[in-house]
C-alpha positions in Angstrom: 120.3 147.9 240.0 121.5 145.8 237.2 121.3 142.1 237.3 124.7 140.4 237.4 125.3 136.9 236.2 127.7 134.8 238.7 129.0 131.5 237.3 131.7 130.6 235.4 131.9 130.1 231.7 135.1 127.7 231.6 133.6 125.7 234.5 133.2 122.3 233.4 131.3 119.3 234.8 132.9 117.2 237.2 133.8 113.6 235.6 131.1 111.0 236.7 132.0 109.0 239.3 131.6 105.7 237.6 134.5 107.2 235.4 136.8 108.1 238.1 136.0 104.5 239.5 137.6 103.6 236.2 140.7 105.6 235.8 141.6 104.9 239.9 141.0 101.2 238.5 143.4 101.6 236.1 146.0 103.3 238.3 146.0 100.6 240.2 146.8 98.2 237.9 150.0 100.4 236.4 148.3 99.2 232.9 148.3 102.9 231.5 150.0 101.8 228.4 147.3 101.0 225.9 149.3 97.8 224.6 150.6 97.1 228.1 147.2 94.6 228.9 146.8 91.3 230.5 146.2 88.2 228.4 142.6 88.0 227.4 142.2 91.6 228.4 141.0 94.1 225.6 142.1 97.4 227.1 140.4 100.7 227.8 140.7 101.6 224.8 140.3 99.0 222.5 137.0 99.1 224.2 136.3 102.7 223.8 137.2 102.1 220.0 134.5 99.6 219.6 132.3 101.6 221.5 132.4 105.1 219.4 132.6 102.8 215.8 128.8 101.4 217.4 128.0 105.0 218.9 128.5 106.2 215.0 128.0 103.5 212.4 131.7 103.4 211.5 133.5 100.1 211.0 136.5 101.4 212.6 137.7 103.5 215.6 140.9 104.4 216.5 141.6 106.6 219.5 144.3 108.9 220.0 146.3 111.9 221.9 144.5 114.6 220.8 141.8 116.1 218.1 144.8 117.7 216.6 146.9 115.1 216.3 143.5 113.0 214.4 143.3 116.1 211.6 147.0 115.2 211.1 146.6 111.4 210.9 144.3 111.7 208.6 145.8 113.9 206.2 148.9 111.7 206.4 146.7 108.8 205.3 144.7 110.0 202.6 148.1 111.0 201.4 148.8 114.5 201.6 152.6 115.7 201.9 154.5 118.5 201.4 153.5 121.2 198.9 150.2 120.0 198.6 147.2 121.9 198.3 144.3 121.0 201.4 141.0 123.1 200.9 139.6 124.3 204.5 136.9 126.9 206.1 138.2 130.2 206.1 135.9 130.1 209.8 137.7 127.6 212.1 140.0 127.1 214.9 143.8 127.1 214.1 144.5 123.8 215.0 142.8 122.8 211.3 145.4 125.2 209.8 147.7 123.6 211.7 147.1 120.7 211.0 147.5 121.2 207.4 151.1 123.1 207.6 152.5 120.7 209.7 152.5 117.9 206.7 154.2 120.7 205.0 150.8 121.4 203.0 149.1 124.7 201.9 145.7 125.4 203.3 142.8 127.1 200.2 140.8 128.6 202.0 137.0 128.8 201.5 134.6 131.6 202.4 132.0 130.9 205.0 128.2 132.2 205.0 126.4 134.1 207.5 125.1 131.1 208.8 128.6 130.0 209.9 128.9 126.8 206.9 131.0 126.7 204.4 130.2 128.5 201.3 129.6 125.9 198.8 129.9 128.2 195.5 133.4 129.6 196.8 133.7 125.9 197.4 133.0 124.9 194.1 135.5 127.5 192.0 138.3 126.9 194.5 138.3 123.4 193.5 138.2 124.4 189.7 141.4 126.4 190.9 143.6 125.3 193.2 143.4 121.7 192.1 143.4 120.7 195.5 142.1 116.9 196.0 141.4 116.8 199.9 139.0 119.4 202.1 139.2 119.1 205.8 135.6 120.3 206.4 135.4 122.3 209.9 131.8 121.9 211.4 133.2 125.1 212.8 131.1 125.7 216.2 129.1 123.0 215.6 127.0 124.5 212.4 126.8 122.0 209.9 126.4 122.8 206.1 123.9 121.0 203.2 126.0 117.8 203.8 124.1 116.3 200.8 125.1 118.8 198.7 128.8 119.2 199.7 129.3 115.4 199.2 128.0 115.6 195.4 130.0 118.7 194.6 133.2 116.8 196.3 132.7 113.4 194.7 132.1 114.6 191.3 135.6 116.9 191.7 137.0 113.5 192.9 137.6 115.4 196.7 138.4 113.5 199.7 136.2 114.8 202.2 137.8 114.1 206.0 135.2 116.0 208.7 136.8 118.1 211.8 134.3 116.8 213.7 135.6 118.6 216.9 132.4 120.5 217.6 129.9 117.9 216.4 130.2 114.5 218.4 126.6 113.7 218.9 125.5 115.7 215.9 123.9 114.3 212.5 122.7 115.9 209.3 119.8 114.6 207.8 120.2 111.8 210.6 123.4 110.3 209.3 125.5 111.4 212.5 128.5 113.8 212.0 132.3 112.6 211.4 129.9 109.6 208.7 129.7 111.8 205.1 133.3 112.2 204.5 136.1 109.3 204.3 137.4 109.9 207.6 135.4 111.9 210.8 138.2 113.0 212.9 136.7 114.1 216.8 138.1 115.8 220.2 137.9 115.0 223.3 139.5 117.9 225.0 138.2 119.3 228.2 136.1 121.7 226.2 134.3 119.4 223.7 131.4 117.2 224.4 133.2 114.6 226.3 136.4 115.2 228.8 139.7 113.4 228.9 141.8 116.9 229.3 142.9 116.3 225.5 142.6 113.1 223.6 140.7 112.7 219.8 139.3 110.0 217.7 139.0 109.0 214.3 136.4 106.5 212.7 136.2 105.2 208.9 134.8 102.7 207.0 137.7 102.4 205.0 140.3 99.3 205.5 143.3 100.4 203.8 143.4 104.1 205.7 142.1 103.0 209.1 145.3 100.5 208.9 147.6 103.4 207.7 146.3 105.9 210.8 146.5 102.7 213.0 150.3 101.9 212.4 150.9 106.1 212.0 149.8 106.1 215.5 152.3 104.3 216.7 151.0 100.2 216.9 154.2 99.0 216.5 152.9 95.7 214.8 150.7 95.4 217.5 147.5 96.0 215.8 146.1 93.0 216.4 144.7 94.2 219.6 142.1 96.2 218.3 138.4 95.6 218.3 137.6 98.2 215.9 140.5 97.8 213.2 140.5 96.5 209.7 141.2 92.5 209.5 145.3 92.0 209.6 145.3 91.3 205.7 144.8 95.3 205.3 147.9 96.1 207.1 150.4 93.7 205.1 151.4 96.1 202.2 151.6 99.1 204.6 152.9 98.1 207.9 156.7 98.4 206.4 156.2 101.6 204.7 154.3 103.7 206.9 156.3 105.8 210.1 155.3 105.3 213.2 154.6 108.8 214.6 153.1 108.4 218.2 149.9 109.6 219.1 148.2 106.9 221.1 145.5 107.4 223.2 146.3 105.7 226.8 144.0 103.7 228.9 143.3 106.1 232.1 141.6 108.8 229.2 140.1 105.7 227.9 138.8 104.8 231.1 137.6 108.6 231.9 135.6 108.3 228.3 133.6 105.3 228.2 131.2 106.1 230.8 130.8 109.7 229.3 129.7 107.9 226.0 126.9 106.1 227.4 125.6 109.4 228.4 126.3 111.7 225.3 123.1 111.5 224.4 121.6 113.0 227.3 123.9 115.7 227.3 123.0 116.8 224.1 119.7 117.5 225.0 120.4 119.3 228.0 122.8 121.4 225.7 120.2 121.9 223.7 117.5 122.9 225.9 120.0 125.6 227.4 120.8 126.8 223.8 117.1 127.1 223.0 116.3 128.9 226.4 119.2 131.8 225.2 118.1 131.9 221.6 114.6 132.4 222.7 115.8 135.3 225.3 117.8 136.7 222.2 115.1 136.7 219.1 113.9 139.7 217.8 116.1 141.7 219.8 117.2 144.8 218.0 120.5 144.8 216.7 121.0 140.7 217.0 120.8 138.5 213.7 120.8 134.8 215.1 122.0 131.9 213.1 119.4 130.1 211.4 119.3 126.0 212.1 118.1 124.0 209.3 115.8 121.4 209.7 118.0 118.7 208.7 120.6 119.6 211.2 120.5 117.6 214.5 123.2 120.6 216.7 124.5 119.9 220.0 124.4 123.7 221.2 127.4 123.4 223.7 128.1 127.2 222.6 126.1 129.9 221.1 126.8 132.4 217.6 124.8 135.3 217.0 125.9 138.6 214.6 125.4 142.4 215.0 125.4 143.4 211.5 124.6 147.1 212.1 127.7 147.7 215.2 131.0 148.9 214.5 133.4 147.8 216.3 133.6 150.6 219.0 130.0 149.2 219.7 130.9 145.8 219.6 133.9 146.6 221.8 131.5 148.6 224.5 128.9 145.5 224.4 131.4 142.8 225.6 132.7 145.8 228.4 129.6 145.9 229.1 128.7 142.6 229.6 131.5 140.8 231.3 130.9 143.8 234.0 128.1 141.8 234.5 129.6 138.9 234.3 128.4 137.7 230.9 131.8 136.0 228.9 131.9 137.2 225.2 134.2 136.3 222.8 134.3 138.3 219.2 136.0 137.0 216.4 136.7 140.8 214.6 139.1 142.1 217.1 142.6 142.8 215.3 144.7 140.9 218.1 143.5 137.0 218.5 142.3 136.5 222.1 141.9 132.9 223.3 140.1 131.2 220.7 139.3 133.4 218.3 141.5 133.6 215.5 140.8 134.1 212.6 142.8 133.2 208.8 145.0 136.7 208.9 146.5 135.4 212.6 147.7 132.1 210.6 150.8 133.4 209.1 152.3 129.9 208.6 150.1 129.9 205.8 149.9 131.6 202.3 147.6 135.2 203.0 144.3 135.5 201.5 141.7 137.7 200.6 138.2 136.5 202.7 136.2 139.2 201.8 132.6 137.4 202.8 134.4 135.8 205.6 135.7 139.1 207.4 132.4 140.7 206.8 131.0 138.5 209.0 133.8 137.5 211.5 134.2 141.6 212.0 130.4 141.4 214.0 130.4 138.1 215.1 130.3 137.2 218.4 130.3 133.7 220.7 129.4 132.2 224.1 129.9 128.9 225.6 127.3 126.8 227.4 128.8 124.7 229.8 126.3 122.5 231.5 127.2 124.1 234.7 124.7 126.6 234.0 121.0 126.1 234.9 117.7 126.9 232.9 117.3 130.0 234.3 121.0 131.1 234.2 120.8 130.7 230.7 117.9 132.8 230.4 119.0 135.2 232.8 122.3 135.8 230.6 120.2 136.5 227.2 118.2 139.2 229.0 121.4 140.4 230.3 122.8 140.5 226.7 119.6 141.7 225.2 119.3 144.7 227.7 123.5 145.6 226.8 122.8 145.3 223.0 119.4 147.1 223.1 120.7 150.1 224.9 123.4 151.0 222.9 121.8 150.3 219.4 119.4 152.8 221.0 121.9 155.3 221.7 124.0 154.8 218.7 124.5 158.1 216.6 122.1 158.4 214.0 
């Protein structure tokens, strides 16, 4: 008889209880407003703020509603409007599109590699082309591309660089940590990132002048003051009159639910990682599989797992995740025709402009992806690769031919 995995792969963590401590705390005080703070009193989430800018080397932090709403803020502040050009990974989630259209800007998008990273050359002529000034670079499922590299083609086209850092909190490449190459690192905090506040997002930069535009875009009124991680108030006088107010704040109970996950990020990572390792292990040299090679500079946070089957169609592929969830193994495959949960891919985004991915569909068409929630032991996760192993094995064994 088959083995048959039991757990669930959207089952999070419970929040610690030192952060529950600190969002009944807040309740109780009716202080939920992130302004709305005693005299003397920072605030959740000024204190957060401070907290990531020290957690990442930025000089400033600013917290707010959600990772989407961060990708938007900082397109706003680097400038981008309507009609502009924004170069983005053809491999992402659609809230980076999104993002994009909804400052009435065009998305270019760029091929990605088998190894899930941007493709630098593709890069490289669509900036010859499309004349476009900003990329919003998607660390797409946490795979981070030669971030040396990207920054010296980008700065010598005069590119902004801002980092969707949504799947990379905690990561680094070449030990400079994630969201820290580009002009502005823009991060989630939505129940299924790598810290949980149901949805919230923050954005950290070194730069005065745009870290006082995002701060007054999300809504400071002329408040700002009451930041610990914001620019001095001289960067805000000739913009505090001519930038909207479009409401995004963060509040103080996700604030309060954050901190104390913060402190333990790092731990967290490395019990990702050990569970990523224990599946890639169970997974290598498998017939059929092509795993995604890490590269030595690249410090991951394998919350989720990629792998390709280059040699199924998509019958097979279709049969394999049949397969496996009847054994209660969660697959998601980004080559279907109809988007399913997560998993859409550039020809679902039809607010934007269609375009031809060739590379791209080659290897979304026999890609697939798991998560790795920390509610899964050691030997779950090894349990589940044999499980997948076993599925994928038998049918590239009985495949025709």
């Amino acid at each position: 008889m088959k083995t048959r995995f039991t757990g669930h792969f959207t089952q999070q963590e419970p929040i610690p209880e030192d952060a529950i401590e600190a969002a009944v705390a807040v309740m109780r005080s009716g202080r939920l407003h992130r302004y709305n703070v005693a005299e003397g009193e920072a605030g959740e989430t000024a204190l957060l703020e401070r907290e990531f800018a020290d957690l990442t080397g930025a000089r400033y932090c600013l917290a707010v509603a959600s990772g989407g709403y961060a990708l938007a803020c900082a397109l706003r502040a680097v400038g981008v409007g309507p009609g502009d050009r924004v170069l983005t990974n053809g491999f992402t989630l659609a809230p980076v599109p999104g993002a994009i259209a909804s400052v009435g800007a065009q998305p270019v998008l760029v091929e990605v590699t088998p190894d899930l990273v941007i493709d630098l050359d593709d890069l490289a002529a669509k900036v010859r082309a499309s004349g476009a000034r900003v990329l919003m670079l998607s660390h797409m499922r946490g795979h981070i591309c030669d971030m040396d590299r990207l920054m010296e083609l980008c700065d010598g086209a005069h590119v902004t660089v801002i980092e969707d850092c949504a799947h990379t909190m905690g990561a680094a490449w070449d030990a400079v940590p994630s969201g820290r190459h580009g002009v502005i690192g823009c991060y989630s905090t939505q129940t299924y990132k790598h810290v949980n506040s149901g949805e919230g997002g923050l954005l950290v930069s070194d730069d005065d002048r745009l870290m006082a535009r995002m701060i007054l875009l999300s809504g400071s009124y002329m408040l700002y003051d009451r930041h610990l991680a914001a620019p001095p108030a001289e960067a805000f006088e000739d913009v505090r009159y001519e930038t909207p107010n479009i409401s995004g704040r963060m509040d103080n109970l996700r604030a309060a639910i954050l901190r104390p996950q913060l402190v333990r990020l790092p731990e967290q990572v490395a019990a990702w990682n050990a569970r990523y390792r224990v599946v890639e292990d169970g997974l290598c040299g498998a017939r059929g599989i092509a795993l995604v090679e890490r590269p030595a500079k690249e410090a991951f946070v394998g919350s989720s797992i990629q792998f390709r089957l280059p040699d199924f169609d998509a019958a097979q592929i279709g049969a394999l995740l049949a397969n496996c969830a009847a054994r209660g193994v969660e697959l998601k495959w980004f080559g279907a025709d109809e988007p399913r949960g997560y998993t859409s891919r550039h020809d679902s985004w039809r607010y934007a402009p269609a375009q031809a991915l060739p590379r791209t569909d080659a290897v979304l068409a026999t890609l697939i992806d798991m998560r790795l929630p920390l509610t899964f032991s050691i030997e779950d996760c090894a349990m589940i690769a044999e499980i997948i192993r076993e599925e994928v094995e038998l049918l590239a064994l009985n495949a025709p031919g």
